[in-house]
CHARMM-style PDB file with segment names, atoms N, HN, CA, C and O in Angstrom:
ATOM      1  N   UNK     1      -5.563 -10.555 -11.229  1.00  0.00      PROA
ATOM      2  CA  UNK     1      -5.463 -10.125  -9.852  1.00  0.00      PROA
ATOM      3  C   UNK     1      -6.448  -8.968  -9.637  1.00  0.00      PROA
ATOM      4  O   UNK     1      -6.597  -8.058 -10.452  1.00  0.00      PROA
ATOM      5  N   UNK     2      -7.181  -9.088  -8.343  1.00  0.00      PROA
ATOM      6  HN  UNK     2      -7.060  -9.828  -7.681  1.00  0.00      PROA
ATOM      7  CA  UNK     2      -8.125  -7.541  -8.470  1.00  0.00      PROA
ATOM      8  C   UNK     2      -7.519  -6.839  -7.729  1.00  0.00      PROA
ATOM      9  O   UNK     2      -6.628  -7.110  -6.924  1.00  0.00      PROA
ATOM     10  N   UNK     3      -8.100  -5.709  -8.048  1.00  0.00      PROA
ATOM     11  HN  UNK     3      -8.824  -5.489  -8.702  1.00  0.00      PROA
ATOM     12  CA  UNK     3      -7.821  -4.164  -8.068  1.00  0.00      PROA
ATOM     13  C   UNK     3      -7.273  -3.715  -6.464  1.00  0.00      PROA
ATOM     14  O   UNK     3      -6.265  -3.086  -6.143  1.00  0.00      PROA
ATOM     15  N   UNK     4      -8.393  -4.321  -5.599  1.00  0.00      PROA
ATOM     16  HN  UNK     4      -9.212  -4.832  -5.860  1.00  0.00      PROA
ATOM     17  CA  UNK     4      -7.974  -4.042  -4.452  1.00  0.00      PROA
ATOM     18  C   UNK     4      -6.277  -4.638  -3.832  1.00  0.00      PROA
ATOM     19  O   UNK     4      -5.416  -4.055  -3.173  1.00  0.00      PROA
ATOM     20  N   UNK     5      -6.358  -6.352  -4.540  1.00  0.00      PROA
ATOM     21  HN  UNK     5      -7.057  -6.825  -5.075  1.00  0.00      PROA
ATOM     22  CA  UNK     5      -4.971  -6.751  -4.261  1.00  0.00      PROA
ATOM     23  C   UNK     5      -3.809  -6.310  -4.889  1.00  0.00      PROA
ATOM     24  O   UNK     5      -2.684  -6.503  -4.427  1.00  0.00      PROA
ATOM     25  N   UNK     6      -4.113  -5.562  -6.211  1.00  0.00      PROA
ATOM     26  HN  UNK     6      -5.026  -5.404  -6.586  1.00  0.00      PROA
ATOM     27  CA  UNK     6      -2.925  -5.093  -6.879  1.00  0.00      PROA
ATOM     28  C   UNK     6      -2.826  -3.370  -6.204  1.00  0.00      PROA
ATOM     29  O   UNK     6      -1.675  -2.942  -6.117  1.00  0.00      PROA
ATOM     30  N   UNK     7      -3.874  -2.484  -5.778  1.00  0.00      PROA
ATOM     31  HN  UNK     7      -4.809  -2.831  -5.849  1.00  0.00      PROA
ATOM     32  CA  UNK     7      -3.246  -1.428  -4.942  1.00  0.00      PROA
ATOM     33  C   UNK     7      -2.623  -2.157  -3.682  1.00  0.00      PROA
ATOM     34  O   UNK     7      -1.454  -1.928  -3.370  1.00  0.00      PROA
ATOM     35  N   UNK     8      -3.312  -2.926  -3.051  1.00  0.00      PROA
ATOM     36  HN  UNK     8      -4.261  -3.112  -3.305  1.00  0.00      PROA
ATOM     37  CA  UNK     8      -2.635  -3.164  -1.683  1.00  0.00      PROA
ATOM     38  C   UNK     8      -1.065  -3.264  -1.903  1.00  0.00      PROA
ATOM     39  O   UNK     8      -0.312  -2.383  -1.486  1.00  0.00      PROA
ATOM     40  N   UNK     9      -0.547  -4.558  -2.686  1.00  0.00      PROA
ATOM     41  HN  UNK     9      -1.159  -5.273  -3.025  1.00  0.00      PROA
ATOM     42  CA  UNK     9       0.876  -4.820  -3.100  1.00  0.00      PROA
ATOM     43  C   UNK     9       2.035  -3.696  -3.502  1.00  0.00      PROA
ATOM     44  O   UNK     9       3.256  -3.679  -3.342  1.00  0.00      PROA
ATOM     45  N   UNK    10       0.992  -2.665  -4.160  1.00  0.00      PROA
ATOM     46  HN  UNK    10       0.000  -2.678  -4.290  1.00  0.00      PROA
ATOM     47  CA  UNK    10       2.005  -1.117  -4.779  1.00  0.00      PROA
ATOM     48  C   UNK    10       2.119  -0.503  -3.844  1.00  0.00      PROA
ATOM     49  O   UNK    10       3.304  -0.312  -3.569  1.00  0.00      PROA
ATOM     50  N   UNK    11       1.060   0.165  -2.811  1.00  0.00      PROA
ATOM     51  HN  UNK    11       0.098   0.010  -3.035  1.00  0.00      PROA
ATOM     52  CA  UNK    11       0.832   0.913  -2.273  1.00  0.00      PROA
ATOM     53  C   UNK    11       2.085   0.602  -0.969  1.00  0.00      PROA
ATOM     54  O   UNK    11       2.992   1.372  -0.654  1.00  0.00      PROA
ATOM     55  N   UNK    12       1.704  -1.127  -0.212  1.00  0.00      PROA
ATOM     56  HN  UNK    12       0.967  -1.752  -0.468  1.00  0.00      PROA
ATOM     57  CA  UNK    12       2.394  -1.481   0.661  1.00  0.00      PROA
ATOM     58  C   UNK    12       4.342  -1.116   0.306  1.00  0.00      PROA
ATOM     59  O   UNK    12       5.010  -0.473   1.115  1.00  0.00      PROA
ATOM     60  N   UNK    13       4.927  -1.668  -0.991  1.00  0.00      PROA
ATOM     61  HN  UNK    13       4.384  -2.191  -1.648  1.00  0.00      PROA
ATOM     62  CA  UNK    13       5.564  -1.792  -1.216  1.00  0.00      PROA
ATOM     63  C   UNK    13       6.448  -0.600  -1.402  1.00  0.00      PROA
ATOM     64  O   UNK    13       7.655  -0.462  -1.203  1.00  0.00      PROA
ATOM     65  N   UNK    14       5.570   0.189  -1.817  1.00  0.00      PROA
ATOM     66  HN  UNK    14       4.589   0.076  -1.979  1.00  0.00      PROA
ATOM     67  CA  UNK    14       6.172   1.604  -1.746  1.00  0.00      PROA
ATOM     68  C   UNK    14       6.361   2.355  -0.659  1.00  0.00      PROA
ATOM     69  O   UNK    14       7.138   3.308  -0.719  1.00  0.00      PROA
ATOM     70  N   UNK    15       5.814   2.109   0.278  1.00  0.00      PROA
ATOM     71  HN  UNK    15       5.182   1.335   0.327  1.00  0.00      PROA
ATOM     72  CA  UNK    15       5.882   2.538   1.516  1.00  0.00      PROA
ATOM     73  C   UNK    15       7.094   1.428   2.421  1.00  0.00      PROA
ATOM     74  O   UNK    15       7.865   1.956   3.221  1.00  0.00      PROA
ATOM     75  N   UNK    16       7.120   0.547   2.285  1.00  0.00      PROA
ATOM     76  HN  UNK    16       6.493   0.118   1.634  1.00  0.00      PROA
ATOM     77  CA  UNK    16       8.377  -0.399   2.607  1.00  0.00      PROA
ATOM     78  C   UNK    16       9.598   0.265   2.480  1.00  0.00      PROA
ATOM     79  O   UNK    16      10.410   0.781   3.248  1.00  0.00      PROA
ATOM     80  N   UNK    17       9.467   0.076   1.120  1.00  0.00      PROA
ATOM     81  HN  UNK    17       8.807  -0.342   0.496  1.00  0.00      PROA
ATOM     82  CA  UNK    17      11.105   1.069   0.138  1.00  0.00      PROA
ATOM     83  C   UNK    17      10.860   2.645   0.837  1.00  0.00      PROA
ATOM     84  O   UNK    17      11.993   2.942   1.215  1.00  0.00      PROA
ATOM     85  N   UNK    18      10.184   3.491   1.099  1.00  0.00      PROA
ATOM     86  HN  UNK    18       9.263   3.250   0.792  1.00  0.00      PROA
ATOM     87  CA  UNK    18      10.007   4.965   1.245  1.00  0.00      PROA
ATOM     88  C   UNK    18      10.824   4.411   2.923  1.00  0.00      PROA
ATOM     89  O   UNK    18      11.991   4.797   2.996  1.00  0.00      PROA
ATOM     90  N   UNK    19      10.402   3.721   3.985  1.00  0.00      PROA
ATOM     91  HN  UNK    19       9.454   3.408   3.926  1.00  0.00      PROA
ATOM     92  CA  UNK    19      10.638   3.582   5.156  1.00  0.00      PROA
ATOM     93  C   UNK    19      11.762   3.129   5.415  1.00  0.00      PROA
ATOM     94  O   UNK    19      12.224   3.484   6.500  1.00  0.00      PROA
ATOM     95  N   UNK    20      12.768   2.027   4.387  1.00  0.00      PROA
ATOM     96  HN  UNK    20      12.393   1.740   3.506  1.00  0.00      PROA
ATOM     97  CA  UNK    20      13.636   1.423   4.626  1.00  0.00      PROA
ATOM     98  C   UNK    20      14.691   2.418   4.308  1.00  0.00      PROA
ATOM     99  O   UNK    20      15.796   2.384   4.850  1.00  0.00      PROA
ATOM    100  N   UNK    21      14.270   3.497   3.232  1.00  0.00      PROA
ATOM    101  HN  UNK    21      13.372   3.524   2.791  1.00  0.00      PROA
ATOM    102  CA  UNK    21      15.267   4.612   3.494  1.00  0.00      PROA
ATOM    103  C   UNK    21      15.240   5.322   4.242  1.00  0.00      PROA
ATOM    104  O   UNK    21      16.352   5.523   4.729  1.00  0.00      PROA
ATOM    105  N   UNK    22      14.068   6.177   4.860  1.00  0.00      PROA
ATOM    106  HN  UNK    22      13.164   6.014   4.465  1.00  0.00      PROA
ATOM    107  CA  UNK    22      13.850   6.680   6.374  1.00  0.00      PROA
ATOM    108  C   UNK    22      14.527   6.414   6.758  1.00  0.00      PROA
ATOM    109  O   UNK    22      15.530   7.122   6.665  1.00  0.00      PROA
ATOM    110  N   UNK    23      14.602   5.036   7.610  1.00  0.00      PROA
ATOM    111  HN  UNK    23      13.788   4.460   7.685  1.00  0.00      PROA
ATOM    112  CA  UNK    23      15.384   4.393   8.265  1.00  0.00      PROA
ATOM    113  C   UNK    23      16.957   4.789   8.174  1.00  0.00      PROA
ATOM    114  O   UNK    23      17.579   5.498   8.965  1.00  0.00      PROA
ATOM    115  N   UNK    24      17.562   3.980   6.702  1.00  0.00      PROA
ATOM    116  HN  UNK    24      17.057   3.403   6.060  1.00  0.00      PROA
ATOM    117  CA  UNK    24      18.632   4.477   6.573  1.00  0.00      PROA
ATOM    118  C   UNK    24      19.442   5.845   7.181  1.00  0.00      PROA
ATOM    119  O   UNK    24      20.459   5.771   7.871  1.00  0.00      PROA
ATOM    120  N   UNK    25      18.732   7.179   6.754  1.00  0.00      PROA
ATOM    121  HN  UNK    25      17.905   7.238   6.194  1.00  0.00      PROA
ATOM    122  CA  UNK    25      19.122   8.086   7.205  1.00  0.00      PROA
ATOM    123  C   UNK    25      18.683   8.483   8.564  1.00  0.00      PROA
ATOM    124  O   UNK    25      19.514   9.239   9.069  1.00  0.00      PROA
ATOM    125  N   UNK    26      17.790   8.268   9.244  1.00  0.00      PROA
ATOM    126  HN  UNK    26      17.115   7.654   8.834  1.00  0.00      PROA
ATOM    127  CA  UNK    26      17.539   8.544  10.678  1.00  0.00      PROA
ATOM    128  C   UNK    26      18.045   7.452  11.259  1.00  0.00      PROA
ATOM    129  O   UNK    26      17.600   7.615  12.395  1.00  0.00      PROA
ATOM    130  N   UNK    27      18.493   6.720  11.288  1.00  0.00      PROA
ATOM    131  HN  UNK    27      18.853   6.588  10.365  1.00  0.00      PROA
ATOM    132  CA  UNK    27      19.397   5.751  12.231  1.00  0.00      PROA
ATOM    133  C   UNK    27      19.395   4.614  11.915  1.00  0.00      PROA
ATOM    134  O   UNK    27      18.610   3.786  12.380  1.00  0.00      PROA
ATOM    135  N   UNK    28      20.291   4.371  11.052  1.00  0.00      PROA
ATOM    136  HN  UNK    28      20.928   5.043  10.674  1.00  0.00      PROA
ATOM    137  CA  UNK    28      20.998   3.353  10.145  1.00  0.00      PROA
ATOM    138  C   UNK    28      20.817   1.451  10.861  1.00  0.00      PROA
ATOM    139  O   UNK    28      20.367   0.506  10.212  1.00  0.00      PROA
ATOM    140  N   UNK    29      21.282   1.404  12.183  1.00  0.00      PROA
ATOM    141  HN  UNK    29      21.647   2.171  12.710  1.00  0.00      PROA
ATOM    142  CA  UNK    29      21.130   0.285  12.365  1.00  0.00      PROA
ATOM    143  C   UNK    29      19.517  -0.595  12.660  1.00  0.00      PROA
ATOM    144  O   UNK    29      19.536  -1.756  13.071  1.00  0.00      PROA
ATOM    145  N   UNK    30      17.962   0.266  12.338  1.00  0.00      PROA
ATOM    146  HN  UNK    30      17.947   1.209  12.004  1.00  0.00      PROA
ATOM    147  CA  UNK    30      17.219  -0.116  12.520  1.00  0.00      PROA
ATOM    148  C   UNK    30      16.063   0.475  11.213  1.00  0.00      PROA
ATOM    149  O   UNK    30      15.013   1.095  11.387  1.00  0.00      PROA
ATOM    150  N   UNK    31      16.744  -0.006   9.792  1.00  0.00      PROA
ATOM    151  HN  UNK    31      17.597  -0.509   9.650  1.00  0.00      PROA
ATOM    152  CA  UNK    31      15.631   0.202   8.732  1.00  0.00      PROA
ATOM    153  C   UNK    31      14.827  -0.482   8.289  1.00  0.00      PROA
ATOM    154  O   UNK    31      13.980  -0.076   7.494  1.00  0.00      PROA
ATOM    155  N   UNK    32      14.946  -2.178   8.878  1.00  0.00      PROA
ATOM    156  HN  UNK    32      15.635  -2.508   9.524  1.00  0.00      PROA
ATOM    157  CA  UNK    32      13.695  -3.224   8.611  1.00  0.00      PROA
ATOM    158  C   UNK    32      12.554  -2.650   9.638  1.00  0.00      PROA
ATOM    159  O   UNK    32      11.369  -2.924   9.451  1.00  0.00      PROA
ATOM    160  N   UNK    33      13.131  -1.567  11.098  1.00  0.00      PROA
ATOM    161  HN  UNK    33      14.095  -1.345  11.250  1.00  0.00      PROA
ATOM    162  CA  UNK    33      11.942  -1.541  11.905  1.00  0.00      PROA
ATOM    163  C   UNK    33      11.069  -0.552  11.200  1.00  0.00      PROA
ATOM    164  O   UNK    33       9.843  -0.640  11.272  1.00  0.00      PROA
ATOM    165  N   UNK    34      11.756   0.518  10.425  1.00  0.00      PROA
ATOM    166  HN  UNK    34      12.752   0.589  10.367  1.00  0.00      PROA
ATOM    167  CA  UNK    34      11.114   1.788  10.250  1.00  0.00      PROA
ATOM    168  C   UNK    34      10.128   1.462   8.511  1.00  0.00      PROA
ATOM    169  O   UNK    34       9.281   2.123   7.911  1.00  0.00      PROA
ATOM    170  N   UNK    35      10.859   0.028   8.208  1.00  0.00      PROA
ATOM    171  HN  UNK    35      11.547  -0.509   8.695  1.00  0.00      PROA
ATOM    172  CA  UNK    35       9.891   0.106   6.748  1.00  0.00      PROA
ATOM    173  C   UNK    35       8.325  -0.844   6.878  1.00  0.00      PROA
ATOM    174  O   UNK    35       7.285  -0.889   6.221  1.00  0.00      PROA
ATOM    175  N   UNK    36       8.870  -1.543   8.135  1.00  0.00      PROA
ATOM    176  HN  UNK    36       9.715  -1.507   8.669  1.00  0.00      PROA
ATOM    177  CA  UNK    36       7.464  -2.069   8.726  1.00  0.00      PROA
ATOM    178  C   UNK    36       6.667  -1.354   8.866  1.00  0.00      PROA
ATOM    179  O   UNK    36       5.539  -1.431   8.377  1.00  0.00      PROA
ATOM    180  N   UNK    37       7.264  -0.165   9.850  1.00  0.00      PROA
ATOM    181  HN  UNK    37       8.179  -0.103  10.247  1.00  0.00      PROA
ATOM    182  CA  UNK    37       6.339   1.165   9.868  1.00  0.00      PROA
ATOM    183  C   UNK    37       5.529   1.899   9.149  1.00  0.00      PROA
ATOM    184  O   UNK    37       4.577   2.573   9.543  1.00  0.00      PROA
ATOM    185  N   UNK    38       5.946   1.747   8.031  1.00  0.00      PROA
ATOM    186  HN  UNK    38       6.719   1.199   7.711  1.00  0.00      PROA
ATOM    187  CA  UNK    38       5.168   2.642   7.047  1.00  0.00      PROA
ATOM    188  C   UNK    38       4.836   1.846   5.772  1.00  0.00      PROA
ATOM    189  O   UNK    38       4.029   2.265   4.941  1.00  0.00      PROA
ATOM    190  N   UNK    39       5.636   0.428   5.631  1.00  0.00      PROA
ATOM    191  HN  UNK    39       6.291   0.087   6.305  1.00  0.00      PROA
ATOM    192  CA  UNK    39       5.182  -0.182   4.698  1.00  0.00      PROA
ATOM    193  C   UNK    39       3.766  -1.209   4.922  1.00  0.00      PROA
ATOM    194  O   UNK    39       3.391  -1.952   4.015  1.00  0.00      PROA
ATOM    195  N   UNK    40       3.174  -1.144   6.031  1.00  0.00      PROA
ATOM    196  HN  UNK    40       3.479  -0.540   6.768  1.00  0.00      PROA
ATOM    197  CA  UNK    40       2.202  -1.641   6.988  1.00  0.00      PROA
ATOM    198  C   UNK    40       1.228  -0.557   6.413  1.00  0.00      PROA
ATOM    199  O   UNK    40       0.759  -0.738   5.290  1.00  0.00      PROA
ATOM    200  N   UNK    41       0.831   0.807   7.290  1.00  0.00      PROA
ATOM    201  HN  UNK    41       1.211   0.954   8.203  1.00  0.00      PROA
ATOM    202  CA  UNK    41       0.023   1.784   6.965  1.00  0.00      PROA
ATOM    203  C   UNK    41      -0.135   1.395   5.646  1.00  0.00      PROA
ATOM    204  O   UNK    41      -1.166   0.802   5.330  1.00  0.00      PROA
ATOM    205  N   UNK    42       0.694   1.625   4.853  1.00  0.00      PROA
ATOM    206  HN  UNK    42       1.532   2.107   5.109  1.00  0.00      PROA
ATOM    207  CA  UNK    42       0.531   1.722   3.565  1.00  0.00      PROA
ATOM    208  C   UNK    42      -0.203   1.213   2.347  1.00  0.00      PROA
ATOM    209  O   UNK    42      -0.687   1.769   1.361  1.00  0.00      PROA
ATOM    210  N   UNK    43      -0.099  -0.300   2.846  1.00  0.00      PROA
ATOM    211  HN  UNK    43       0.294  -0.752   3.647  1.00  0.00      PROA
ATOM    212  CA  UNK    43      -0.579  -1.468   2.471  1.00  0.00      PROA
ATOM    213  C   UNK    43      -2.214  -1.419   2.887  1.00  0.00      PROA
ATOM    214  O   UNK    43      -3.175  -1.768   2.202  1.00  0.00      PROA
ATOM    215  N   UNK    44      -2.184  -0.809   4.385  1.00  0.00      PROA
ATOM    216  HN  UNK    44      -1.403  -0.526   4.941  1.00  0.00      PROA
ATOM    217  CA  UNK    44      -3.877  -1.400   4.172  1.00  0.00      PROA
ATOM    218  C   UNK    44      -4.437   0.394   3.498  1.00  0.00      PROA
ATOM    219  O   UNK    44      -5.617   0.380   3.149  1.00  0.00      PROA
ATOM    220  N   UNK    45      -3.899   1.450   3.360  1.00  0.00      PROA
ATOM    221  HN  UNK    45      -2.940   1.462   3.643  1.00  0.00      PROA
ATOM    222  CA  UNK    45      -4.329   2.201   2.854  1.00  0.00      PROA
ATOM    223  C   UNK    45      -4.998   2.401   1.481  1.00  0.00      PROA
ATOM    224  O   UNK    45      -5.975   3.069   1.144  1.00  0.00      PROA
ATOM    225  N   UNK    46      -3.820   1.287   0.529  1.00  0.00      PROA
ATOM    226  HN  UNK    46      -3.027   0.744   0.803  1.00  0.00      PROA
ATOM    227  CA  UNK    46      -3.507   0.579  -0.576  1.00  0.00      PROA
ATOM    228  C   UNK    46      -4.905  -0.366  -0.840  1.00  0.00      PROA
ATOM    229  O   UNK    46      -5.425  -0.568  -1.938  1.00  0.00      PROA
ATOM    230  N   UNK    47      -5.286  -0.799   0.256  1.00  0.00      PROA
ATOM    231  HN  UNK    47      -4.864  -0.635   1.148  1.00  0.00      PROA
ATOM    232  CA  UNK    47      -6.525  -2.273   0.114  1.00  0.00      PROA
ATOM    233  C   UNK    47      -7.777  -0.929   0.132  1.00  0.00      PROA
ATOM    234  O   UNK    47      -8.867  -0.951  -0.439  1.00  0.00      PROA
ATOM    235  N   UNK    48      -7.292  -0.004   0.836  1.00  0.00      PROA
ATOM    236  HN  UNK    48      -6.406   0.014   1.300  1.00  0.00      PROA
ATOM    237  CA  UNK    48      -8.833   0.442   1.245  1.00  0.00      PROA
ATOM    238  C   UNK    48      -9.257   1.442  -0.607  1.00  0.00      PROA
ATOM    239  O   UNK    48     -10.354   1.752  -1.071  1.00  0.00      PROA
ATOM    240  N   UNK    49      -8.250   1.597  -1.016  1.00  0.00      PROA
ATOM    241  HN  UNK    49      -7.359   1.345  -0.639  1.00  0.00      PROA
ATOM    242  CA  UNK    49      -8.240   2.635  -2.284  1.00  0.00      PROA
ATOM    243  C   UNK    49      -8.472   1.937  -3.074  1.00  0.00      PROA
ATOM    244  O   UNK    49      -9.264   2.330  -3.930  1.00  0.00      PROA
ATOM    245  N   UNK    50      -7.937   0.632  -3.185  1.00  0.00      PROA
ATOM    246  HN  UNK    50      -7.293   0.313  -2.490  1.00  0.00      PROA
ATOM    247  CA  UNK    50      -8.212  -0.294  -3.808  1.00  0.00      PROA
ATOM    248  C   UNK    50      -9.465  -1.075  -4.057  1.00  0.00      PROA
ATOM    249  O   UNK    50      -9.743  -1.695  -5.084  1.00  0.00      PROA
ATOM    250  N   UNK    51     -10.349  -0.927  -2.714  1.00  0.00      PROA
ATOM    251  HN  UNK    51     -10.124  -0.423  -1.880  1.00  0.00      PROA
ATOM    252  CA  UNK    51     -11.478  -1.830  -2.859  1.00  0.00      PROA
ATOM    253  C   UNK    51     -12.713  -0.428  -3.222  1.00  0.00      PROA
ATOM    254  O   UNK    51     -13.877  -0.530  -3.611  1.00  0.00      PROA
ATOM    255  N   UNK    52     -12.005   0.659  -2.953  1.00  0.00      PROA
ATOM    256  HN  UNK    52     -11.060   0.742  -2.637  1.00  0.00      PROA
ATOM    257  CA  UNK    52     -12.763   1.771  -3.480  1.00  0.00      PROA
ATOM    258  C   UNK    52     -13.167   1.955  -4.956  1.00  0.00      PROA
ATOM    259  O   UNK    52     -14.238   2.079  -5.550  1.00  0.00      PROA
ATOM    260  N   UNK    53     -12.075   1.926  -5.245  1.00  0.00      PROA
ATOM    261  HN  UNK    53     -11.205   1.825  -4.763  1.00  0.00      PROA
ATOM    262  CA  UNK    53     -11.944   2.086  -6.698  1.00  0.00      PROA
ATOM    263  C   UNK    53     -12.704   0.962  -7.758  1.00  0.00      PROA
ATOM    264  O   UNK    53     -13.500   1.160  -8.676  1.00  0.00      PROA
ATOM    265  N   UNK    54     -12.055  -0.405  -7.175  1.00  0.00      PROA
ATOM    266  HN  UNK    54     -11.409  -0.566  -6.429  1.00  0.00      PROA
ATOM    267  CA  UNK    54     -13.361  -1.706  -7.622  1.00  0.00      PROA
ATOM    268  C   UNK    54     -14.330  -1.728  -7.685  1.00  0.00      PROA
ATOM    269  O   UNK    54     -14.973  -2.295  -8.569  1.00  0.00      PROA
ATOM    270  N   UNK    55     -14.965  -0.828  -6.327  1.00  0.00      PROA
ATOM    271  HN  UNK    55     -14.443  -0.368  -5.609  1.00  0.00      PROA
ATOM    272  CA  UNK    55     -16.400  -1.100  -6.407  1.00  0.00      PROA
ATOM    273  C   UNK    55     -16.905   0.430  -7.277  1.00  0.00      PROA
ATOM    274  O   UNK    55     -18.081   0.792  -7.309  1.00  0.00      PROA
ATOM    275  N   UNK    56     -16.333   0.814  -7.610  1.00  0.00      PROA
ATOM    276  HN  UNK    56     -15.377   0.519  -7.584  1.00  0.00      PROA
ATOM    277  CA  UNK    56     -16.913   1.783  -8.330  1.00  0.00      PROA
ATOM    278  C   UNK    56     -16.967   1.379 -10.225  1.00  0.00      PROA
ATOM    279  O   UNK    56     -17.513   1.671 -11.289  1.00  0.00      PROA
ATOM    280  N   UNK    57     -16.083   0.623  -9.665  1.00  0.00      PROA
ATOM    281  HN  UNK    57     -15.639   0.385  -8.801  1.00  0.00      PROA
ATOM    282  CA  UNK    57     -16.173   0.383 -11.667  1.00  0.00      PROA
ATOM    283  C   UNK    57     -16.788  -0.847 -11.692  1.00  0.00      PROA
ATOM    284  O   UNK    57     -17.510  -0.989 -12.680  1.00  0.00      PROA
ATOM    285  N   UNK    58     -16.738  -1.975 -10.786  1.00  0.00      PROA
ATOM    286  HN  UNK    58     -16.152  -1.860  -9.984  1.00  0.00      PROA
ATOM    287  CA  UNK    58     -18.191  -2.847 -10.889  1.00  0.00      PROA
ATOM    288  C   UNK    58     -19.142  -2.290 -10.808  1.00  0.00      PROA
ATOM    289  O   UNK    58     -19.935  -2.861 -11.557  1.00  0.00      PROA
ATOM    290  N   UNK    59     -19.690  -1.322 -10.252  1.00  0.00      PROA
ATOM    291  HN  UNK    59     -19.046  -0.858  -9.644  1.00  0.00      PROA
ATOM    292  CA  UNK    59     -21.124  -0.713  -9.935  1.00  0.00      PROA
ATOM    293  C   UNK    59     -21.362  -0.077 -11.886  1.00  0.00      PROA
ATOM    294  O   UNK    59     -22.231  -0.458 -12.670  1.00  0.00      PROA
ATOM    295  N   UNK    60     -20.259   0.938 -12.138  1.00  0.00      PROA
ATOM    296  HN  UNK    60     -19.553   1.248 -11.502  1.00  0.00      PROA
ATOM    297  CA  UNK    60     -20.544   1.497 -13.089  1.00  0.00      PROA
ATOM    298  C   UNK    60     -20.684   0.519 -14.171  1.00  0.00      PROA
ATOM    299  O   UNK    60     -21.497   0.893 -15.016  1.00  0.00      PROA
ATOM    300  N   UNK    61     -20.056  -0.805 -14.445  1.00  0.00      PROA
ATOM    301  HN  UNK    61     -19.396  -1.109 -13.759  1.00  0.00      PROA
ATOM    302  CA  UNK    61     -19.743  -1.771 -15.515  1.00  0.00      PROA
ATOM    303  C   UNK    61     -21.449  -2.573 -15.812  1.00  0.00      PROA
ATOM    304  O   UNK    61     -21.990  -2.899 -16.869  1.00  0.00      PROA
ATOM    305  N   UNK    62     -21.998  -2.699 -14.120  1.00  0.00      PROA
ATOM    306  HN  UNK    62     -21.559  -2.435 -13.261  1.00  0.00      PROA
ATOM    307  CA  UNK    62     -23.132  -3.412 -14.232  1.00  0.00      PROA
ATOM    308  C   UNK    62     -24.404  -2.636 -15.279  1.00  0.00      PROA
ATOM    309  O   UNK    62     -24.353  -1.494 -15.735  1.00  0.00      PROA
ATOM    310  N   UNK    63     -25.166  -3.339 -15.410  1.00  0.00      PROA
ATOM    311  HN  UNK    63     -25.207  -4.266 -15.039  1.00  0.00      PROA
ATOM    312  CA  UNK    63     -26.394  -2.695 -16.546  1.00  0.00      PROA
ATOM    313  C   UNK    63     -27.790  -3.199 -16.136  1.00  0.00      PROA
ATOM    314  O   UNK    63     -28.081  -4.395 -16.100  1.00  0.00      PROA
ATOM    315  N   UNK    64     -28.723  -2.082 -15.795  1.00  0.00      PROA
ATOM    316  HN  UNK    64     -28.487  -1.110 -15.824  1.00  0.00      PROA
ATOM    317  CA  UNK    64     -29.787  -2.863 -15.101  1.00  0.00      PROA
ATOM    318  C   UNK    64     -30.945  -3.117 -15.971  1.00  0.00      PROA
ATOM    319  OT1 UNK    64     -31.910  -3.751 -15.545  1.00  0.00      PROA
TER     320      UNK     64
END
């Protein structure tokens, strides 16, 4: 799996779980809305760190 898709998946996911408890405690009957919320951001934050990080160690891996 590459790098960018395996941050996206952690990054998203953790932010899901971080929101669905948000949720929980700021108002219990709506924690699928609040983990969308932040498990969304999260995810593409996740792709963008992710495709950062890839292209830096393909660049460094290559040999000219």
């Amino acid at each position: 799996m590459p790098r960018a898709v395996r941050w996206t998946l952690i990054a998203g996911g953790m932010g899901a779980v971080a929101g669905f408890v948000v949720g929980l405690v700021v108002y219990p009957p709506t924690p699928a809305f609040a983990a969308l919320e932040l498990g969304i951001p999260s995810a593409i934050l996740g792709g963008v760190a992710g495709a950062i990080v890839q292209s830096f160690t393909r660049t460094g891996r290559s040999k000219p």
